[in-house]
N, C-alpha and C positions, 0 to 999 in steps of 0.2 A: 504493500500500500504506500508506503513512505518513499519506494525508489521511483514511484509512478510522478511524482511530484517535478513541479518545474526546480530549476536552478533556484531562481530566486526564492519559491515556497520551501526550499531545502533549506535555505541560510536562514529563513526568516525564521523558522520554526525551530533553529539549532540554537538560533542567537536569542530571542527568546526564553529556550528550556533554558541553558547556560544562565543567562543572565538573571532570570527569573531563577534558578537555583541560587547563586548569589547573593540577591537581593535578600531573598527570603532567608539565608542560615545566616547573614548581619541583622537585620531585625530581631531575627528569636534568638539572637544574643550567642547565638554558635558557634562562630566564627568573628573577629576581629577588622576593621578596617584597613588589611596589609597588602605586602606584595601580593599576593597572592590573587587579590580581589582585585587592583587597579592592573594588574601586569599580567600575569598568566592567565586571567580567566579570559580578558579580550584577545591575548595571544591566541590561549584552545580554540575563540570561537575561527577564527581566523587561518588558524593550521589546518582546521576540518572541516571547514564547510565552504571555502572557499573553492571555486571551481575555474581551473582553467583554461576550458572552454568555453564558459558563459561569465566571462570575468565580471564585467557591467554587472548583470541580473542577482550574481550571486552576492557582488561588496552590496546593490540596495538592499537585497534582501538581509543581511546581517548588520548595516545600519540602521533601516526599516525596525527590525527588532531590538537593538538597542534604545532606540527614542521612546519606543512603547514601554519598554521598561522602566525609562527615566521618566515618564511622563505619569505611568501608573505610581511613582515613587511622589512626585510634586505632584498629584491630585489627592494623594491621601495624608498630604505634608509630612513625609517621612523624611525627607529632608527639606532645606531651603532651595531656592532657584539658585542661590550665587553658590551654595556646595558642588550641585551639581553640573555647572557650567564651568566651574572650577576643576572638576574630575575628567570632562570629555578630553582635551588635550591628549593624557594619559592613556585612556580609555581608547584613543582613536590610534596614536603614535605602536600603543600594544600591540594592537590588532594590525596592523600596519606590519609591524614584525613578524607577526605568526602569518600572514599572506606570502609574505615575501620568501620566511625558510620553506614554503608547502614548495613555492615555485622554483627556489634551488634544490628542493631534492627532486622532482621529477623533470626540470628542464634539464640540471646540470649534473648532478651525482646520481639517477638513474640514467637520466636522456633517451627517457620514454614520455610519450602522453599515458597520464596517471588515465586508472578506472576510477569509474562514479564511487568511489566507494562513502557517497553519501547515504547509507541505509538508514533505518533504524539503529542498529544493532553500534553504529559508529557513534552514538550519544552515550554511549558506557565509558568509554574509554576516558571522552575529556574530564566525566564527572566524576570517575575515580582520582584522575591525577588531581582534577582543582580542589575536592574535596580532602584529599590527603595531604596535599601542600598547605591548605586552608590548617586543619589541624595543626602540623606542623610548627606552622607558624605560632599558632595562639599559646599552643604548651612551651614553645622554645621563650619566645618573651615571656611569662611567665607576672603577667600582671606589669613588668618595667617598662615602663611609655618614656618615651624621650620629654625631657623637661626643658624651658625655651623663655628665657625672657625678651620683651620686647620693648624699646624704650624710644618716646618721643619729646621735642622741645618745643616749647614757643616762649616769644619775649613778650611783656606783655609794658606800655606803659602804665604802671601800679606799683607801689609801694609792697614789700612782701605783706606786710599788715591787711594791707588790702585786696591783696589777690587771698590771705589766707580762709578771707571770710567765707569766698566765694566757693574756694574749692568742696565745703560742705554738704551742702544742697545746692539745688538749681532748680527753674521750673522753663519748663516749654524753651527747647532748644528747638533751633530754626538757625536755613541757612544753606547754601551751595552744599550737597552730597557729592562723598567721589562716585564713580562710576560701579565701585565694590557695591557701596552701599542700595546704590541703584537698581542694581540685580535682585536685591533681596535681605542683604544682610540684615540681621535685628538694628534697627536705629533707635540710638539713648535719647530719651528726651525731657527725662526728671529722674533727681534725685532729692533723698529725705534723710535725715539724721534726727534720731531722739535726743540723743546730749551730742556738747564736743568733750568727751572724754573716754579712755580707755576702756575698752570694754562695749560702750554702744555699739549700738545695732544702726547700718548705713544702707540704705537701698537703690539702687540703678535701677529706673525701670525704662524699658527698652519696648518697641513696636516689630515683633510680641516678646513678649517675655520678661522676666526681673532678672538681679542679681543680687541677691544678701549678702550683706558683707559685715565685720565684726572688726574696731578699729583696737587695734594691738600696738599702737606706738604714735605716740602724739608728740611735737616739738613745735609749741607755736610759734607760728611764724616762719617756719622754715621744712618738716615733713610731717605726713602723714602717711601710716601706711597698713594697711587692711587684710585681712584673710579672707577667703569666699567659703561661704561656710553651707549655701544651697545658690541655685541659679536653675532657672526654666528657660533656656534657647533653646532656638536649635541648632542642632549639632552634639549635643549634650552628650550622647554615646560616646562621641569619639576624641571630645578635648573637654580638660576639666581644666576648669580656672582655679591656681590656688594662693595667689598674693596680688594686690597690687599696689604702688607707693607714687605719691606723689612729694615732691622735693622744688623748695624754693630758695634758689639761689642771686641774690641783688649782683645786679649788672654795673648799675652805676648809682646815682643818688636818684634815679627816675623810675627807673626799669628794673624788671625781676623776670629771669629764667625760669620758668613752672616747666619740670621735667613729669612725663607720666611712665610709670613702665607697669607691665603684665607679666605676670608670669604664668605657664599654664603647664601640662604636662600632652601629650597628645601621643595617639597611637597608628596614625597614618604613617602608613608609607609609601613607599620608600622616601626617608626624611628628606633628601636630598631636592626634591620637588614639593613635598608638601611644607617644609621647615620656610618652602619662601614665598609662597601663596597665604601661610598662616600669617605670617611680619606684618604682608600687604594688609591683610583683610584687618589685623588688631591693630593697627598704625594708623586704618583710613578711621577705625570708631576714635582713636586718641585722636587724631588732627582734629574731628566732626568737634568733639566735645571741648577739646582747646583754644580754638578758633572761636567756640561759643563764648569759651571763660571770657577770649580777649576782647570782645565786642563789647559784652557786659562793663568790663570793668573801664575803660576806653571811652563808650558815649556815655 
């Protein structure tokens, strides 16, 4: 039944199962956000189900299949739009790889035209490998996410005195978004504070979602610096936020340096790629909220 099938119906319905396997063992928490899931699973779809003779028919039909997947993911907000527009790069450059080895070993190191060997019976194979790698992975890191601070500046003209007040609470931020934020990211647009003193309770609340935070180090006039103690984003599976410090440094007798950084732990990989899409993404909410402080304190 399944060899009966066009080129394209073959990749659709491979790229699909794969990816829809995928999807589903991250959600129920089985698998981890690793190599495995951004690199080998687009590689499999790519190594076997690619055809070619019907090269066209077969890449729409396994891209075809991925967008359904990624779209079934952003309809039921399993993730954000800017996660996921952030992942295809990876996702696409993968599968790109596993096209290209299928084509050197039947162009070059067999130097045969490959058989259809798109059956049914070929959906075993990639699900045992992505599945075992998947594993693999999760028990080899062993709970250890790479940990990653992130650190922004702005000058602001204000007194530290008077930037310190600010950095407390805030209400109704507004103002040019980057292009991150555009996509989808959670945008901050209040914050509240019970006391200024160690121990209070701090809250970021964000479009959608909070961030609770608990101030662990007070210097007036010069830092503040907080633990995240719960937070509701998205993304939340995959990056935990667990410090962040603000620091007031006088420039001259006018001006004050307000430095923010984040710290977070995060379990994507391969870091090499995601370590610099995360900077971006936590550097455009610091500029958003920095740029707020300077305006405030300024007009």
């Amino acid at each position: 039944m399944f060899s009966n099938k066009s080129p394209f119906e073959k990749a659709l319905i491979g790229s699909i199962v794969l990816h829809g396997i995928g999807a589903i063992s991250l959600f129920s928490f089985l698998m981890v956000y690793g190599f495995y899931f951004f690199c080998i699973l687009p590689f499999l779809v790519g190594l076997f189900f690619y055809d070619l003779e019907n090269r066209l028919h077969s890449i729409l039909g396994m891209f075809s299949g991925f967008v359904i997947v990624m779209a079934i993911i952003a309809i039921f907000n399993l993730e954000g739009y800017a996660c996921l527009l952030m992942a295809t790069p990876i996702f696409l450059f993968s599968g790109a790889l596993g096209i290209l080895t299928r084509w050197i070993y039947f162009k070059i190191i067999k130097k045969s035209d490959h058989e259809n060997d798109n059956n049914l019976s070929a959906f075993a194979v990639p699900i045992v490998i992505f599945l075992a790698t998947g594993l693999i992975e999760k028990y080899s890191l062993n709970g250890n996410f790479s940990v990653d601070t992130v650190e922004t500046s702005v000058v602001v003209n204000a007194l530290p005195e008077e930037a310190w007040q600010a950095l407390f609470e805030f209400d109704t931020l507004s103002g040019e978004t980057s292009g991150l934020i555009k996509l989808g990211l959670p945008t901050p647009y209040k914050a509240s504070v019970d006391s200024m003193a160690v121990g209070a309770t701090r809250i970021c609340y964000f479009e959608p979602g909070n961030i609770v935070q608990e101030i662990t180090r007070l210097e007036p006039g010069r830092l503040m610096e907080v633990k995240v103690i719960d937070y509701q984003l998205v993304g939340k599976n995959w990056i935990q936020f667990t410090k962040a410090v603000y620091t007031l440094h006088p420039v001259d007798s006018k001006r004050t340096e307000v430095t923010r950084s984040t710290s977070y732990s995060s379990q994507l990989s391969p870091r090499f790629y995601w370590r610099t899409l995360e900077s971006l993404a936590i550097d455009a909410e610091h500029v958003y909220v920095l740029d707020n402080l300077k305006r405030k304190l300024e007009n």
